[in-house]
N, C-alpha and C positions, 0 to 999 in steps of 0.2 A: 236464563243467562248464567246464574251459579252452575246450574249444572256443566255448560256451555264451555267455560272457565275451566273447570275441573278435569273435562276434557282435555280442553288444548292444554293445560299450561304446560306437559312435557314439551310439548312441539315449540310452543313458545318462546320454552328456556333454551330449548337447543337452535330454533331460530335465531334465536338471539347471541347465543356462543356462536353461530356458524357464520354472521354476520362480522362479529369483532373479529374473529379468526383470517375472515379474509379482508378486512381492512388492516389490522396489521400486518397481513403479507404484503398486502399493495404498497403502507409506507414504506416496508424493509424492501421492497423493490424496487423505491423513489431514492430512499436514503442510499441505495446500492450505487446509483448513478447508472449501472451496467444493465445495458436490456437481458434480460433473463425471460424466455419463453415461458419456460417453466412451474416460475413462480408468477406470472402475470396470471397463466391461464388457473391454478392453483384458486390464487385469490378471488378471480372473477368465478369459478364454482361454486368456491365457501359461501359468497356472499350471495349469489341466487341462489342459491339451497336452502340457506337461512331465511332469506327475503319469500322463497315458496313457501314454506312453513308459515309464514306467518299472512299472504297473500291468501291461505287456501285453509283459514284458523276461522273457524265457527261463530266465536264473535266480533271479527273483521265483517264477515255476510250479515250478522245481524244489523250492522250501523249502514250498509247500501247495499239493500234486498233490491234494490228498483235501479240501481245501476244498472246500464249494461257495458260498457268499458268494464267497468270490474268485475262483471259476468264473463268477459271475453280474457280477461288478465289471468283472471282465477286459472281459466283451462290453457293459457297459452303458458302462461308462466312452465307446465311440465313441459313444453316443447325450447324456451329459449334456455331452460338449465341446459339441457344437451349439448350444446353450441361450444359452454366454455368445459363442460364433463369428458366430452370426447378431443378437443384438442388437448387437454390437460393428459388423457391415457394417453394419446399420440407422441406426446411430447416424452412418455416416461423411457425411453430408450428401447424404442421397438423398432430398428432401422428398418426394414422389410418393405418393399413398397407395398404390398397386400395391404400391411398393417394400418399403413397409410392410407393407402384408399379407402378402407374401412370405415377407419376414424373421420375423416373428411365427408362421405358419403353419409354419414351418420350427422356430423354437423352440419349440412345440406338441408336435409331430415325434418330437423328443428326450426331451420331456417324456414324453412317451407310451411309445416305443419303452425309456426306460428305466425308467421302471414298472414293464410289462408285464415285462419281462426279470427283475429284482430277484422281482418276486410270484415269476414261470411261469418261469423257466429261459429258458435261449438258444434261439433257433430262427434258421434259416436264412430262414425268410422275414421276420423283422425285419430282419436285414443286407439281403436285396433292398428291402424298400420304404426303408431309410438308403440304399444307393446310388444307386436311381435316383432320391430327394429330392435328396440330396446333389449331384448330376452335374446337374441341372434347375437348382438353387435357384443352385450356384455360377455356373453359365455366364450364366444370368441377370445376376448381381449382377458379374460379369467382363465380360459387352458392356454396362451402364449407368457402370462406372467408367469402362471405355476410350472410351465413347462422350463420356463426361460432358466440359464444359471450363470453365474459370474464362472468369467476363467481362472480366477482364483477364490475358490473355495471357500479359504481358511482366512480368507482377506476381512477388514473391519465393513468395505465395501457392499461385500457378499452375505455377512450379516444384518445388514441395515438394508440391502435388497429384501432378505427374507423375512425380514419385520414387514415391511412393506407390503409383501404379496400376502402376510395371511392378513392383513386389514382390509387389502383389494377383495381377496375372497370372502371373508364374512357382509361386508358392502356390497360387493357383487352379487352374492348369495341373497340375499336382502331384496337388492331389487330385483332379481330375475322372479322371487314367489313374489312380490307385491304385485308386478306385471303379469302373472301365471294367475294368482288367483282373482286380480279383473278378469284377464280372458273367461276364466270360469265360472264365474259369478260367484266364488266361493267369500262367505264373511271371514273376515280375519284384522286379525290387531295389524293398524301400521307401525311396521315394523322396521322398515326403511332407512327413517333417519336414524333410528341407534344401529343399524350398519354402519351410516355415512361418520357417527360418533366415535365409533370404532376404530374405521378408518383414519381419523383425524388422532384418535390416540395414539397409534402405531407411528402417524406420522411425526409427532411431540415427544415420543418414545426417540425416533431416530435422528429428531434434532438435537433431544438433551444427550444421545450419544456422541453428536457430530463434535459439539460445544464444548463438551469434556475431554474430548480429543484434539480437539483446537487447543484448548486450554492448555492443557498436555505438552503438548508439541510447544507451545509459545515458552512456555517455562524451560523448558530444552534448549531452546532456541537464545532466552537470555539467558541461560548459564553460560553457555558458548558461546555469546557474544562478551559477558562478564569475563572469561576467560582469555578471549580475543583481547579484550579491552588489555587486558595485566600484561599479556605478552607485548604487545605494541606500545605502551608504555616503558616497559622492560627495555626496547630496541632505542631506546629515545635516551641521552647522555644524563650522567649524575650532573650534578653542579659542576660549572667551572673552575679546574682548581686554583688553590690560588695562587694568586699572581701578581711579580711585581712590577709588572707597564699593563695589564690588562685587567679591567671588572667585567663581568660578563653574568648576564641575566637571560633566562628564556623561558616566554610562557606557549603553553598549546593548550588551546581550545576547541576540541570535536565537535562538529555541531550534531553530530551525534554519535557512541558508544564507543565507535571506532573509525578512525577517520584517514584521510590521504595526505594531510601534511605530515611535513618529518624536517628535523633539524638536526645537526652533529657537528662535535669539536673536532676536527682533523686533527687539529695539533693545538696542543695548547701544554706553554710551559710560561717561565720567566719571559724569556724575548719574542715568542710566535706565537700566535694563535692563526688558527685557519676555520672558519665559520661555514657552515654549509644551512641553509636552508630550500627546502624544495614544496611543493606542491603537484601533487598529484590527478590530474582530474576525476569527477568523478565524487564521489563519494561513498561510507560503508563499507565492506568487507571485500571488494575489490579493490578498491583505492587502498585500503590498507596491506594490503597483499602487496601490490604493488610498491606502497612505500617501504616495506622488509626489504626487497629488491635493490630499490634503494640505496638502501645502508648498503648492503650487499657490493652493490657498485662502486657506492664509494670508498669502503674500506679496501675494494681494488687497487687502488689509485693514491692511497697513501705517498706513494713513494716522489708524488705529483706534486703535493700539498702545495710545493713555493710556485707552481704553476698554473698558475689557474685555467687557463687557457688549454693546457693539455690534460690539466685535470678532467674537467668538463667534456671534453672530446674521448678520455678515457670512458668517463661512466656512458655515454653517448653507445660507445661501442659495445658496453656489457650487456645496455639495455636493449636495444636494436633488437624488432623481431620478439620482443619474450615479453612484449605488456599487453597483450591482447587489443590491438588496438588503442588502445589508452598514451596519453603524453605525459611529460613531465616537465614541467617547468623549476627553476634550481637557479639559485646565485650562489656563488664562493668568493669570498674572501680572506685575501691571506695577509696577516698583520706582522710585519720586522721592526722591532723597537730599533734594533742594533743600527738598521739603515734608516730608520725610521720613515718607510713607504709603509703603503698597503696596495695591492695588488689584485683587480677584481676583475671578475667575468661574472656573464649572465646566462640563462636561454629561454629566453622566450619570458621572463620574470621581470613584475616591476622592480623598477629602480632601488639603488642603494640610495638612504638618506644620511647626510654627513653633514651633524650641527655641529658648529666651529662659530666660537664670538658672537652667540646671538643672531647667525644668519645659521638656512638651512643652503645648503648643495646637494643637487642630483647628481649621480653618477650613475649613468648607463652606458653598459659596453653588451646589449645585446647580440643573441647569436640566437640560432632554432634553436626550439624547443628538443626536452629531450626525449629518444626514444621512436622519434615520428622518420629521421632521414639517416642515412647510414651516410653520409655524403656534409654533415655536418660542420663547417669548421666553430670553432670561437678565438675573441682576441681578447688582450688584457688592456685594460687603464691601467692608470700608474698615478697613483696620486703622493705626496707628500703628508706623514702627518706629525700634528702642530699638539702643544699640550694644552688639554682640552678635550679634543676631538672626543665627538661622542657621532656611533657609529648603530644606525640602525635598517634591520633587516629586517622582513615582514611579510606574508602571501597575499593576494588579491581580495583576500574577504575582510580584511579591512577595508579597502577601500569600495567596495562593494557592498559594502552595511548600508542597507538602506531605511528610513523612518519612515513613518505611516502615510508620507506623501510619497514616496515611494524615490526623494532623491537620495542617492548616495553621499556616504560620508566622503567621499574621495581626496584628493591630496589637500588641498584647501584643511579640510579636519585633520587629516593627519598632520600637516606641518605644524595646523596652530596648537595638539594635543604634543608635539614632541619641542617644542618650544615653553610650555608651559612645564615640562619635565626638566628646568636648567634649575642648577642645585639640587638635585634628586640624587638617589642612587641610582644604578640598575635596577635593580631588584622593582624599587618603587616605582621608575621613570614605566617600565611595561606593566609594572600595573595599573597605574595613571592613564597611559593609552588602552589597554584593555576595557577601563570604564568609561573615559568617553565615547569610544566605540559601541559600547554597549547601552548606557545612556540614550547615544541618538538612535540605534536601530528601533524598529517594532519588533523583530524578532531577529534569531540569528540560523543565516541561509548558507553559511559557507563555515571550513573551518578557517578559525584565528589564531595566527602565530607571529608573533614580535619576539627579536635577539637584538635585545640590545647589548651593546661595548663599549666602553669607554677605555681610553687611551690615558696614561698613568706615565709621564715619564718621571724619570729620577732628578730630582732638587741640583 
């Protein structure tokens, strides 16, 4: 039995790597979610390769010499590796229907051979027609790899193929003489699984390249999005200046790096301010594309600002046609001390809220959304304002925050959060609502943007 031991324990060890190797393919093709042929049939080889090795291990037969299922296992087990060996080659990008056939015909083969074995016992001439399939089908599928080439070359692709093929070849090389010298009756070391070891290295080789390159590439990726982030930041207005009938606060929260809301001061002096906040749908590096456009639009329409109405209809027209199918929803409001009105439109955007004395008022003067109809109109409300007046603007992922039971925070939260804001600043009243918003969600699914204003007359 020592001696027995000493024998297998290579096989054993690699049994047993060959085993883990293809269990964790299988989780990472569980945890993938995505069917992957590929790696299914991968994993199912690794793991009967491993599991033969130790199936066909000198003191396994010692502890059920008198079995015969495990007599029958022993010899079928080389015919059911086949099964997952040849769709795994099939699978490796050999489009050809030959290639196919091949493969297919070969896991037929197995199918068959261990069958037959399980029903009817072992026979010698089931191992001759596995050898010489086996010694045919490999040499085959070993001059189409080595033949094979990428159409590019000098690609990271085309080197991690070449890794590839010389582990197929030392493997393949391996089993064609393990197979060759049965037929022969020639003695020789199994030698086989440190092919199939080989191959597994080459393949570990071309993962920790893939990983590195990922890696690579992701660092790339947020720097450019860090960069994206500054710029879009950048498009977004300094503080509002000061002023004496208006306070004016704005916060923007991304829900991630770079996002599709956008806000801007039209005008803002002593007597006017004009507000703009928009939402983009969508989210990430189109959304944010889009919201530059935006701005864009609306610094078109400057000349609009006491119009809200045509303002809206202005950026309507810039956008039209140039957001890739994407919408934009946008409220504007324009504020005259002098007259002391405020002047609003919508598109497609929730409501204006307008706390006055302890009560809140909606104010909607919806119109489509923008960017979706060329055929758009919008109207204006006309409301009077009172001193006091405090005036807030805000995109749908506020009311959209949903908690762990998955209800939204919706106007219900948001009125009692901007009520609880009386005697605040600006500054403080959004950030007051920003935390109860944040508070009730479980996580945050949209971005969030509160403009608040408060209205300042003169003594």
């Amino acid at each position: 039995m020592l001696s027995a031991f000493h024998r297998d324990a290579p096989y054993l060890f690699l049994g047993a790597a060959f085993i883990a190797v293809g269990l964790l393919s299988a989780a990472f093709a569980a945890i993938r979610r995505k069917y992957d042929a590929l790696l299914i049939y991968f994993a199912l080889f690794a793991a009967f390769y491993g599991l033969r090795l130790w199936i066909q291990s000198s003191l396994l037969g010692m502890t059920v010499q008198d079995s015969t299922f495990y007599s029958r296992l022993r010899s079928g087990i080389d015919y059911i590796v086949l099964i997952p060996a040849f769709l795994f080659f099939t699978s490796l990008g050999l489009p050809r229907r030959f290639e196919r056939v091949v493969g297919y015909a070969m896991v037929g083969l197995g199918g068959a051979l261990a069958a037959a074995t399980f029903l009817f016992g072992d026979s010698g001439f089931y191992h001759l027609i596995n050898s010489i399939g086996v010694i045919a089908a490999s040499s085959f599928f070993l001059i189409r790899f080595m033949s094979s080439s990428s159409a590019k070359r000098h690609s990271p692709a085309a080197a991690d193929f070449a890794a590839i093929r010389w582990g197929l070849l030392i493997f393949v090389a391996f089993v064609v003489w393990t197979n060759m010298a049965g037929l022969l009756l020639i003695s020789s070391p199994r030698v086989e699984p440190f092919g199939f070891a080989a191959f597994l290295v080459t393949l570990g080789y071309v993962a920790a390249r893939r990983t590195l390159r990922r890696d690579q590439q992701l660092n790339e990726i947020q720097k450019e999005l860090e960069v994206a982030r500054r710029i879009q930041l950048s498009i977004l207005p300094a503080e509002f200046p000061n002023s004496t009938h208006f306070r004016v606060a704005a916060r923007y929260v991304p829900m991630t790096s770079i996002a599709g809301d956008f806000y801007d001061y039209i005008v803002a002096d002593d007597y006017q301010a004009g507000l703009l906040i928009a939402d983009v749908s969508g989210h990430g590096v189109p959304a944010a594309l889009i919201a530059s456009m935006v701005k864009l639009a609306a610094a078109s329409q400057r000349a609009f600002a006491d119009k809200p109405s045509r303002f809206l209809s202005g950026m309507n027209s810039a956008l039209f046609g140039n957001t890739q199918n994407q919408f934009v929803t946008a409220a504007y409001v324009y504020l005259n001390a002098e007259s002391r009105q405020l002047h609003y439109s919508a598109a497609g955007h929730p409501p204006m809220l307008l706390s006055r004395n302890g009560g809140i008022i909606e104010i909607e003067e919806n119109g489509l959304i923008l960017a979706a109809f060329d055929f758009a109109a919008y109207s204006t409300a006309i409301h009077k304002l009172e001193p006091g007046d405090r005036i807030l603007l805000y995109t749908d992922g506020i009311l959209e925050a949903s908690n762990a039971a998955g209800d939204f925070f919706g106007k219900d939260g948001l009125f009692e959060s901007l009520r609880k804001t009386t005697g605040l600043s600006p500054s403080a009243a959004a950030d007051s609502i920003l935390s109860s918003v944040r508070q009730w969600s479980a996580k945050q699914d949209d971005d969030l943007t509160v403009l608040v204003c408060d209205y300042v007359p003169l003594p």
